[in-house]
FISELUM-268069 format. One record per residue (C-alpha): residue number from 0; residue in three letters; x, y, z. Coordinates in Angstrom, 3 decimals. Example, Ala and Ser with C-alpha at 12.3 -4.5 7.8 and 13.67 -1.06 7.14 Angstrom:
REM residues 2
+-----+------+----------+----------+----------+
: pos : code :       px :       py :       pz :
+-----+------+----------+----------+----------+
:   0 :  ala :   12.300 :   -4.500 :    7.800 :
:   1 :  ser :   13.670 :   -1.060 :    7.140 :
+-----+------+----------+----------+----------+
END
This chain:
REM residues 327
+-----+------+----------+----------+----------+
: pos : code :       px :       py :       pz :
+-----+------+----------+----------+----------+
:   0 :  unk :   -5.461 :    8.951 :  -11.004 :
:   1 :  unk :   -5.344 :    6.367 :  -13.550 :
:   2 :  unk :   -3.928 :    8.242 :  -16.064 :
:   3 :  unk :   -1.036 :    9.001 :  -13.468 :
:   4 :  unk :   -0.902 :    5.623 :  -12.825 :
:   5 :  unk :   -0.105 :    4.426 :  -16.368 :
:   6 :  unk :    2.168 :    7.244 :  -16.996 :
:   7 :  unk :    4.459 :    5.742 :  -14.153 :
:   8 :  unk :    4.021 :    2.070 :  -15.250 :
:   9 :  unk :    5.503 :    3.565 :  -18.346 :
:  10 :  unk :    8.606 :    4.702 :  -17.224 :
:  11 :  unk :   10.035 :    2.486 :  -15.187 :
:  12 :  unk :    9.793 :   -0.361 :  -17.958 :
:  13 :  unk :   11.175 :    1.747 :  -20.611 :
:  14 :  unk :   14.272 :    2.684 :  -18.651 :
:  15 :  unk :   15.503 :   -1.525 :  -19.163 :
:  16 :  unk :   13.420 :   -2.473 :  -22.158 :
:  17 :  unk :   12.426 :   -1.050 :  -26.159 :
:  18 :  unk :    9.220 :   -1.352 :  -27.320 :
:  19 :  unk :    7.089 :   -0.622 :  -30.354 :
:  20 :  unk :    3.845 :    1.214 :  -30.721 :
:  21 :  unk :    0.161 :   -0.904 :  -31.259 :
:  22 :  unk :   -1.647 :    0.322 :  -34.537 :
:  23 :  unk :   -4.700 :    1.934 :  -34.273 :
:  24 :  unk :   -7.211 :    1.942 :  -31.511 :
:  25 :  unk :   -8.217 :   -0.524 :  -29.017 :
:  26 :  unk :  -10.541 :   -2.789 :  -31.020 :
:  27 :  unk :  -12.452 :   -6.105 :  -29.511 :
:  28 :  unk :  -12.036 :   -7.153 :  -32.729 :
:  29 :  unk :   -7.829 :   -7.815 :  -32.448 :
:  30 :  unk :   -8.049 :   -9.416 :  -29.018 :
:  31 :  unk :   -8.275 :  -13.179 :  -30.358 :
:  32 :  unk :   -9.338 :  -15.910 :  -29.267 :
:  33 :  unk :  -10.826 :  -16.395 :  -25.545 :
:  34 :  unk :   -8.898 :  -18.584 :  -23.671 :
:  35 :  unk :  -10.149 :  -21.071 :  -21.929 :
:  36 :  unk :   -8.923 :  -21.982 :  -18.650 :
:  37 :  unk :  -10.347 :  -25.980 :  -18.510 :
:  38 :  unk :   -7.016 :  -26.453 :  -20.913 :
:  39 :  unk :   -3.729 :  -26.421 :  -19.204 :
:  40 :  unk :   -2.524 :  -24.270 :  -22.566 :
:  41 :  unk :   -3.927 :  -21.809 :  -20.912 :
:  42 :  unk :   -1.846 :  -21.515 :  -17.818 :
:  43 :  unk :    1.898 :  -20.452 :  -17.202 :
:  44 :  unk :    2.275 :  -22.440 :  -14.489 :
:  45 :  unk :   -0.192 :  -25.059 :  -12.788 :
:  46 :  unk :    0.485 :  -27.936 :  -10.922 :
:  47 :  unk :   -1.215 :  -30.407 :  -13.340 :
:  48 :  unk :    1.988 :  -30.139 :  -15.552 :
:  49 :  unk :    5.616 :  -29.148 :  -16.036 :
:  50 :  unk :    6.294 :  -25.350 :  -16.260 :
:  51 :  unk :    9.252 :  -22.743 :  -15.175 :
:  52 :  unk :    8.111 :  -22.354 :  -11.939 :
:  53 :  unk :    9.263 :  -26.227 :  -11.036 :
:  54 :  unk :   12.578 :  -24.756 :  -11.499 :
:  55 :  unk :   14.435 :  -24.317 :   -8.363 :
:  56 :  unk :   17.908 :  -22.393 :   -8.249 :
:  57 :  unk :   20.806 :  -24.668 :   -9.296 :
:  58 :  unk :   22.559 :  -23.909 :   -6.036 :
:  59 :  unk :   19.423 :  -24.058 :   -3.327 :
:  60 :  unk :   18.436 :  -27.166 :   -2.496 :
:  61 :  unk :   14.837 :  -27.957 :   -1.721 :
:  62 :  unk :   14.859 :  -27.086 :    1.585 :
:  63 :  unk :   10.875 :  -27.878 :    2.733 :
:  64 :  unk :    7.759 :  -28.177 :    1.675 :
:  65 :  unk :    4.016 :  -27.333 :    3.164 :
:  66 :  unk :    0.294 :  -28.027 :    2.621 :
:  67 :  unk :   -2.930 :  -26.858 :    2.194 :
:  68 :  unk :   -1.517 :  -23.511 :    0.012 :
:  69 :  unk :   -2.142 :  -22.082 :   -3.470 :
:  70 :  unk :   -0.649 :  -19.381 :   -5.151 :
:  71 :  unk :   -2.209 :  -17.397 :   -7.622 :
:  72 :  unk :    0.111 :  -15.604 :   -9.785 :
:  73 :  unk :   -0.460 :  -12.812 :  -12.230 :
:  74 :  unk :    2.518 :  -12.042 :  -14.009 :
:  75 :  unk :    3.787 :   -8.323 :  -15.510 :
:  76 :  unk :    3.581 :   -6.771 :  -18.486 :
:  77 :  unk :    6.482 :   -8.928 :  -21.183 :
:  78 :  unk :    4.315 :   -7.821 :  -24.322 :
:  79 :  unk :    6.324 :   -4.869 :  -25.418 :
:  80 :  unk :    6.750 :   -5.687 :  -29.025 :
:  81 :  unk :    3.479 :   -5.560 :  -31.198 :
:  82 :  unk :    0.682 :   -4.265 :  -33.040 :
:  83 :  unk :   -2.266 :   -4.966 :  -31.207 :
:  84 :  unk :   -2.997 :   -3.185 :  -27.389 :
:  85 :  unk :   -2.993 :   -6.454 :  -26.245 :
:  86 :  unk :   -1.356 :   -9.810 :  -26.456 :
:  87 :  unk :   -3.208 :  -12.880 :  -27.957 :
:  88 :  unk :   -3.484 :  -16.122 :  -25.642 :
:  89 :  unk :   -2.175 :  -18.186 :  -28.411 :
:  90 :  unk :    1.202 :  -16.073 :  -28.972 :
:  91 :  unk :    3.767 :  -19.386 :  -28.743 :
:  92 :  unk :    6.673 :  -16.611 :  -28.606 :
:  93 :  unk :    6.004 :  -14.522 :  -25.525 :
:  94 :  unk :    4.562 :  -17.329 :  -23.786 :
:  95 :  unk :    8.009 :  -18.727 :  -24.097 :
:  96 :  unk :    9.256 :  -15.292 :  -22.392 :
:  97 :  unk :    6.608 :  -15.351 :  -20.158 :
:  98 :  unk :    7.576 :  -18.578 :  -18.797 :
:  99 :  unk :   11.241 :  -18.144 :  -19.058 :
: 100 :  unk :   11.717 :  -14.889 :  -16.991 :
: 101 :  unk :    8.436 :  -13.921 :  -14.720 :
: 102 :  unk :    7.115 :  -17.918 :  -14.078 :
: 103 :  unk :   10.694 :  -19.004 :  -13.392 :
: 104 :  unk :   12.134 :  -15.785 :  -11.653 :
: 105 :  unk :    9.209 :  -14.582 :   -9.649 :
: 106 :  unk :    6.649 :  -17.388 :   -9.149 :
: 107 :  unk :    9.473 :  -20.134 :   -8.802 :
: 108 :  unk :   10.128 :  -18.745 :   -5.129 :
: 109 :  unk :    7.113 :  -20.391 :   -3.970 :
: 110 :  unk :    8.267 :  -24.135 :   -5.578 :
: 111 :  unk :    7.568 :  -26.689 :   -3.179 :
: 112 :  unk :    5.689 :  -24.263 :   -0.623 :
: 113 :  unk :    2.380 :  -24.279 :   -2.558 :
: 114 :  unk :    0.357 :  -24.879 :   -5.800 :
: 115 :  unk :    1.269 :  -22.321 :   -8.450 :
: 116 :  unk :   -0.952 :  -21.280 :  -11.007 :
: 117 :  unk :   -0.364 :  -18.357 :  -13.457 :
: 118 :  unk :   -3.121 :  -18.258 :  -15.743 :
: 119 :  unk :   -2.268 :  -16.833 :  -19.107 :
: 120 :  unk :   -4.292 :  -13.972 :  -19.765 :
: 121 :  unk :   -4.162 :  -10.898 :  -22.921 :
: 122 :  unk :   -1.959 :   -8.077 :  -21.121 :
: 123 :  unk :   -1.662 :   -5.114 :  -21.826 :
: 124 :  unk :    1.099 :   -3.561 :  -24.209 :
: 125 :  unk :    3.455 :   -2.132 :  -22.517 :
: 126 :  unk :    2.618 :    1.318 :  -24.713 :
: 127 :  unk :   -1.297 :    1.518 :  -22.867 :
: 128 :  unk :    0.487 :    2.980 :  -20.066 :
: 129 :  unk :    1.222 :    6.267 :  -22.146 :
: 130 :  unk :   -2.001 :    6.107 :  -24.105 :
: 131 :  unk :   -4.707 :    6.680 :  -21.669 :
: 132 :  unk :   -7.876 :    6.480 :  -23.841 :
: 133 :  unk :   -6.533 :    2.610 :  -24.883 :
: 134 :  unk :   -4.661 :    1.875 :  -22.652 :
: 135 :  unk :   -7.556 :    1.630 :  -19.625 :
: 136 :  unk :   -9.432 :   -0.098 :  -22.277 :
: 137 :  unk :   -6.730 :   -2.637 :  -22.899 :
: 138 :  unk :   -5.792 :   -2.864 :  -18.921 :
: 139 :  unk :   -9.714 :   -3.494 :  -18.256 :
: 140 :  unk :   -9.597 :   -5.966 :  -20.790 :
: 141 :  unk :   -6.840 :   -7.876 :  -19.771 :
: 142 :  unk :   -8.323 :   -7.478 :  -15.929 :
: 143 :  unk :  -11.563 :   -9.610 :  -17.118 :
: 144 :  unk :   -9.530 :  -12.606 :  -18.213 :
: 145 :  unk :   -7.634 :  -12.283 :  -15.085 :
: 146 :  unk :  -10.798 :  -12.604 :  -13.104 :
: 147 :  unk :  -12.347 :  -15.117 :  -15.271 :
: 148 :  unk :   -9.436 :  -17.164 :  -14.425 :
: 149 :  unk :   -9.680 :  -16.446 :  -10.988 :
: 150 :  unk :  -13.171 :  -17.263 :  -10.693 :
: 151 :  unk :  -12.457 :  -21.011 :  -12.940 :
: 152 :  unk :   -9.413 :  -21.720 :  -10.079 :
: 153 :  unk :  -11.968 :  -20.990 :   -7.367 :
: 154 :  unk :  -15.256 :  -23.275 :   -8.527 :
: 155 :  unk :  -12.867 :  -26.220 :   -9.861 :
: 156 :  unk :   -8.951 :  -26.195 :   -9.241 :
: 157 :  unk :   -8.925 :  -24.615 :   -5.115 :
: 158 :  unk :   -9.926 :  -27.776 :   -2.905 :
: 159 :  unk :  -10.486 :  -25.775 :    0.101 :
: 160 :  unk :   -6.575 :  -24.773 :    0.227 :
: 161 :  unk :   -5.745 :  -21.146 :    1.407 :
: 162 :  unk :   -4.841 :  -19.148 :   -0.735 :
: 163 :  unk :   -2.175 :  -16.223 :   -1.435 :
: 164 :  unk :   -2.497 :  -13.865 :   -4.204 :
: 165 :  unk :    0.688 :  -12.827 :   -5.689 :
: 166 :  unk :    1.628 :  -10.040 :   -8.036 :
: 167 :  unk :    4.128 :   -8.262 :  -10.354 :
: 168 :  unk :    4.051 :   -4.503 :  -12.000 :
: 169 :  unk :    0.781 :   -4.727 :  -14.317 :
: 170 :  unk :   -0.099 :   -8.222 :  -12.312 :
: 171 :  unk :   -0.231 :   -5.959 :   -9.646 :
: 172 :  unk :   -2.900 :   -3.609 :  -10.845 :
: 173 :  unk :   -5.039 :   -6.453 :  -11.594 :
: 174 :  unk :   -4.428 :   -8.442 :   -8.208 :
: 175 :  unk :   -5.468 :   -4.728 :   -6.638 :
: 176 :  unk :   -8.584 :   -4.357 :   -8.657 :
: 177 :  unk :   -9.331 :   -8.024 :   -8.005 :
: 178 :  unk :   -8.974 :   -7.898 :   -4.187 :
: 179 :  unk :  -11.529 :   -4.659 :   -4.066 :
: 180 :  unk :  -13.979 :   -5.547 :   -6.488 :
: 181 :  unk :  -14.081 :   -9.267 :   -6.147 :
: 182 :  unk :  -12.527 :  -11.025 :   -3.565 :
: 183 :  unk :  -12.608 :   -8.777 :   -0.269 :
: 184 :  unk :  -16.497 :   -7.593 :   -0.809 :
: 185 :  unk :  -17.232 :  -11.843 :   -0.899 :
: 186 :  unk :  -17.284 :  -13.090 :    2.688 :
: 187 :  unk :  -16.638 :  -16.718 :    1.494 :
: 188 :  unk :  -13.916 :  -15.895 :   -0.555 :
: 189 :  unk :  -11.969 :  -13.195 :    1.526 :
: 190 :  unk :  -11.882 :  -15.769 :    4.252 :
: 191 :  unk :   -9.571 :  -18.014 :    1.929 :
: 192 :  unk :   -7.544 :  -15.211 :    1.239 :
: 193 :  unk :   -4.637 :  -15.058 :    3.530 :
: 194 :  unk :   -1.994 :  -13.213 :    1.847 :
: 195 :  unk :   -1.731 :  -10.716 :   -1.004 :
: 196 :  unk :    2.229 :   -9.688 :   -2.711 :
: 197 :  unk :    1.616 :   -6.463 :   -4.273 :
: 198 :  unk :    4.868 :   -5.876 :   -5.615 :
: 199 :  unk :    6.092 :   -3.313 :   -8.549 :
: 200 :  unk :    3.418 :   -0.236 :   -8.133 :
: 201 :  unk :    2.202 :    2.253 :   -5.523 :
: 202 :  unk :   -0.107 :    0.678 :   -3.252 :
: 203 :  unk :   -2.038 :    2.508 :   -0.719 :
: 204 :  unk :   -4.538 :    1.148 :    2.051 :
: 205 :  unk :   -6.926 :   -1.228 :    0.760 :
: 206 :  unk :   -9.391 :   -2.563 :    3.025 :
: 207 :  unk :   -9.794 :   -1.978 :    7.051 :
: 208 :  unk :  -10.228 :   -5.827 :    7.093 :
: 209 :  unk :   -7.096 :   -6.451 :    4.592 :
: 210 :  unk :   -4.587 :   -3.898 :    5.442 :
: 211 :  unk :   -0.662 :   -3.837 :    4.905 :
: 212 :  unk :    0.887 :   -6.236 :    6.780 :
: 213 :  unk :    3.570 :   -4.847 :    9.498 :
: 214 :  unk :    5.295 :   -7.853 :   11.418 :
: 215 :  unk :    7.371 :  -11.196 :    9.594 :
: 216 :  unk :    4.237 :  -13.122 :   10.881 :
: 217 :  unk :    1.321 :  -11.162 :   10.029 :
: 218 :  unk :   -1.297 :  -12.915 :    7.668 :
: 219 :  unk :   -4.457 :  -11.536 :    6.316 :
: 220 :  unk :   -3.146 :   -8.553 :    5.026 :
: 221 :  unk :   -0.762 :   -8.016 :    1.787 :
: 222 :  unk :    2.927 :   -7.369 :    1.190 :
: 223 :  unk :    4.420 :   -4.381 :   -1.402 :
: 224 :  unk :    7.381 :   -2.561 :   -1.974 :
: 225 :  unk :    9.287 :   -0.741 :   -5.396 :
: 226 :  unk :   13.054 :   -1.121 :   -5.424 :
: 227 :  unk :   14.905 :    2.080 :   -5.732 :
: 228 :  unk :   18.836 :    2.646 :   -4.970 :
: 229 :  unk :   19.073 :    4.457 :   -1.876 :
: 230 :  unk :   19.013 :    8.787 :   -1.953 :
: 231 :  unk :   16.999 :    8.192 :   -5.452 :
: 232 :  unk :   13.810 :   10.073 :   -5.662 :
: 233 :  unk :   11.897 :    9.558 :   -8.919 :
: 234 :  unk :    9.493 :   12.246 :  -10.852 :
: 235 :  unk :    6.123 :    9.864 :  -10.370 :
: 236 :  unk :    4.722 :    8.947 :   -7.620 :
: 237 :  unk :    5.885 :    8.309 :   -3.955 :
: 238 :  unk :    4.649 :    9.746 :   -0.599 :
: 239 :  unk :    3.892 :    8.301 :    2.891 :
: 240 :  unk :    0.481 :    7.361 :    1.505 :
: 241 :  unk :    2.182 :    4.422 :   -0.034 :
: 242 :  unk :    3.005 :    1.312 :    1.620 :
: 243 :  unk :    6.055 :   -0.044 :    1.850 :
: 244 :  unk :    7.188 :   -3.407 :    3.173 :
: 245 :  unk :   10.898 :   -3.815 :    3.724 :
: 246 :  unk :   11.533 :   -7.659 :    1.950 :
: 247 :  unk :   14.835 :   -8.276 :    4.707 :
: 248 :  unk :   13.236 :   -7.579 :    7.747 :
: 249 :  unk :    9.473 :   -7.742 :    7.143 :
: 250 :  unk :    8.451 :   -4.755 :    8.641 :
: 251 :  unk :    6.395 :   -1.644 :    8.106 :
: 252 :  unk :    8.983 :    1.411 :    9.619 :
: 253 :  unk :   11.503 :    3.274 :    8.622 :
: 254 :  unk :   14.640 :    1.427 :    9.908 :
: 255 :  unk :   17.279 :    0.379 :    7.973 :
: 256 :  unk :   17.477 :   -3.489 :    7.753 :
: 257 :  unk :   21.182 :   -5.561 :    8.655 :
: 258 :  unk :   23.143 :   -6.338 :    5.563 :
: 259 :  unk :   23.850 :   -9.787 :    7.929 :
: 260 :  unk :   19.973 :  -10.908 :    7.249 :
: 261 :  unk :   20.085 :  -10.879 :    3.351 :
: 262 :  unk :   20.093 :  -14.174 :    2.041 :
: 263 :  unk :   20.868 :  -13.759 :   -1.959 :
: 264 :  unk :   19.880 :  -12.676 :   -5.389 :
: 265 :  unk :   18.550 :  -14.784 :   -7.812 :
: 266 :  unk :   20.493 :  -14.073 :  -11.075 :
: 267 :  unk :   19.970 :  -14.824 :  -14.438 :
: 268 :  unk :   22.002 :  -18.027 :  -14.825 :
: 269 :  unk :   19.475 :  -19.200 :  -11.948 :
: 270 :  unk :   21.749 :  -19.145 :   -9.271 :
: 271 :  unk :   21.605 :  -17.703 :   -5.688 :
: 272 :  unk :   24.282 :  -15.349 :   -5.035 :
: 273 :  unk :   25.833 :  -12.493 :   -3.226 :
: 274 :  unk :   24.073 :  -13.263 :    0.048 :
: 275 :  unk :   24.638 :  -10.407 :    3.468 :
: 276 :  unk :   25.405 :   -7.916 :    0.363 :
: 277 :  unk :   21.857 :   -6.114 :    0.104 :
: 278 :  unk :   20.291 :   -3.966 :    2.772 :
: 279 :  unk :   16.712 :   -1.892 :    2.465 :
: 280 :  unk :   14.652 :    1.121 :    3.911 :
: 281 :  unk :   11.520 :    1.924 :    3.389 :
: 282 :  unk :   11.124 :    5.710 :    3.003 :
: 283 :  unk :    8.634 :    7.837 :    1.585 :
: 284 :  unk :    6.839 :    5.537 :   -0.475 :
: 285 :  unk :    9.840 :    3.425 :   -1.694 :
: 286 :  unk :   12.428 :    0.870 :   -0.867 :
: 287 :  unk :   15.989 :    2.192 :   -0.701 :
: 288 :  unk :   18.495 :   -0.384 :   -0.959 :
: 289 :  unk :   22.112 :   -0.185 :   -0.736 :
: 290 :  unk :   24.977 :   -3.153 :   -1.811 :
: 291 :  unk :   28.261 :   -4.121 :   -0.444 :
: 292 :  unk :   30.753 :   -6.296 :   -1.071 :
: 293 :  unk :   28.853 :   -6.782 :   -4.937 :
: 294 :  unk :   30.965 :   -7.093 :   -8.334 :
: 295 :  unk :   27.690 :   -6.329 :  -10.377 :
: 296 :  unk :   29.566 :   -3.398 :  -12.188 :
: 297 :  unk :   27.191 :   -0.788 :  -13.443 :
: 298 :  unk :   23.943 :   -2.965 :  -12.528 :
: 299 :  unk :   24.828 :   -1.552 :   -8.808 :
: 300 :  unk :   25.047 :    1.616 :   -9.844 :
: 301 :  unk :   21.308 :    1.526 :  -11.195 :
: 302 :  unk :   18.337 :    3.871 :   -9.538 :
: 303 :  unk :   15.621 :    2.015 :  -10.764 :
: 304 :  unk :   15.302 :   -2.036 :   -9.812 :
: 305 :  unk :   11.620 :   -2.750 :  -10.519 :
: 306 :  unk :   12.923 :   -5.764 :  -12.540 :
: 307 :  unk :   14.457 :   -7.027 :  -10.179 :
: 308 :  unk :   11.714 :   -6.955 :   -7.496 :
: 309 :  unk :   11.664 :  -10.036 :   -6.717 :
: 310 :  unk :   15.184 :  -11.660 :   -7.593 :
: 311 :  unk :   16.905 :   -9.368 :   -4.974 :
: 312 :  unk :   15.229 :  -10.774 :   -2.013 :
: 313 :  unk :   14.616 :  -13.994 :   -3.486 :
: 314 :  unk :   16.164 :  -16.035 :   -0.659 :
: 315 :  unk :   14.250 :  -13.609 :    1.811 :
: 316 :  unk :   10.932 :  -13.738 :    0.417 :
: 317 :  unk :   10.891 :  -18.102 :    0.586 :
: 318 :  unk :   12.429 :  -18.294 :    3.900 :
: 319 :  unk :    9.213 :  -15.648 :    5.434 :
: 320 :  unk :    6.745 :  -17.620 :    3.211 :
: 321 :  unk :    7.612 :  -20.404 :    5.378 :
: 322 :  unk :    7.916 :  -18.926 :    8.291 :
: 323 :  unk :    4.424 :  -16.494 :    7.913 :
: 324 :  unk :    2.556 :  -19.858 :    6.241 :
: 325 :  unk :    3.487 :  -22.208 :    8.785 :
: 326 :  unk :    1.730 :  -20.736 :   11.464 :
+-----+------+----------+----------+----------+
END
């Protein structure tokens, strides 16, 4: 299984993005320094200071804001150049990336609606998701600091808010891991737990007591889909084991959502646009989408949109936070 699993993390990043091969083998001894999650230098986004995910859309106004919510954020894999299996905390370089693309495109979309906080933590290279032997040694690895972090935000940074756990591609396999081993088996921290996005990787069940939500409202339960273009199949894995959630309508079946209840993309020049031109299925495992009315060239004409996860329901995903969290 989890060599399966990193053989399909693999591909879909190295359809957008190049990368070059670590040297050697997994070795505690190239991991650097600990980090140390008392220092805000250690955390993409919190709300103690000014990061990317303060950044709203040029064109979206702030349109609310609510209480008594944190988000925990564990970002994907962006370390896909080096020689080492896995990042150091003190890389100035791909924290800039890391902040510039997931932190601004991904957690931004809960600005205003909660406290963010992305702890920093030593992912993975992109290349341990070919290379079994390190790469579950690398993934584990990068999983402790996750949890460590986890563990700091609970005993000192939480204030009895609720909590929502939300994910991206390798920040997914550790927000999995940390929901089964950690949080859900822990009475007094599963009851904080409201909400889980488990977006960018086959999920299946996890929990009879934390199961995938099915209705707009739901809470206590988590969210995930994988963006496909619709009639696309790929070679790794899919099946009606997997959950899907369709990010338009909010529901668990197999209809085909209105292209009249999309509400924009968030591009890269940070602006909302093309709204009504996106609609989405879930089917076997996956999320279909189609696009009308779109001049995005060849980007439209792409079968693989794991990248753009979150950006292409953007608008969607804020306006149900509010809705679901409100309650």
């Amino acid at each position: 299984m989890i060599k399966k699993l990193l053989a399909f993390c693999l591909t879909i990043f190295l359809i957008a993005c190049r990368t070059t091969l670590p040297i050697g083998d997994f070795s505690m001894d190239k991991t650097g320094i600990e980090p140390n999650y008392t220092s805000l230098d250690c955390w993409a986004a919190h709300p103690s200071k000014k990061d990317f995910s303060d950044k709203f859309p040029k064109n979206h106004k702030p349109d609310t804001s609510l209480e008594g919510i944190d988000v925990f954020f564990i970002y994907p894999t962006i370390y896909l150049s080096g020689k080492d299996w896995n990042a150091k905390i003190d890389d100035k370089k791909l924290n800039r990336k890391i902040n510039r693309s997931t932190i601004k495109y991904q957690a931004g979309v809960f600005n205003q609606l909660a406290r963010i906080y992305s702890p920093i933590y030593r992912q993975m290279h992109i290349q341990g998701y070919k290379n079994p032997i390190n790469g579950i040694k690398a993934l584990d690895f990068a999983y402790q600091d996750v949890k460590k972090a986890f563990t700091y935000y609970l005993k000192h940074l939480n204030d009895g808010n609720r909590i929502v756990i939300a994910a991206h591609s390798q920040g997914t396999n550790h927000a999995e891991r940390l929901l089964k081993e950690f949080i859900l088996p822990n009475d007094s921290i599963s009851e904080k737990v409201v909400l889980a996005y488990l977006i960018g990787m086959p999920i299946q069940e996890i929990s009879s007591s934390f199961q995938h939500c099915s209705n707009p409202t739901d809470l206590n339960c988590f969210l995930s889909w994988r963006t496909f273009k619709s009639g696309y199949f790929p070679s790794y894995k899919h099946g009606k084991e997997i959950t899907v959630s369709n990010p338009i309508s909010w529901k668990s079946d197999t209809l085909k959502s209105d292209f009249n209840n999309h509400k924009g993309i968030l591009m890269p020049n940070n602006k909302i646009r093309f709204k009504k031109t996106v609609n989405a299925q879930a089917i076997d495992g996956l999320l279909w989408i189609e696009f009308q009315n779109i001049p995005l060239g060849k980007w439209k004409d792409k079968k693989n949109y794991h990248i753009a996860d979150y950006n292409l329901f953007w608008g969607n995903i804020r306006t149900n936070f509010i809705n679901r969290m409100s309650q």
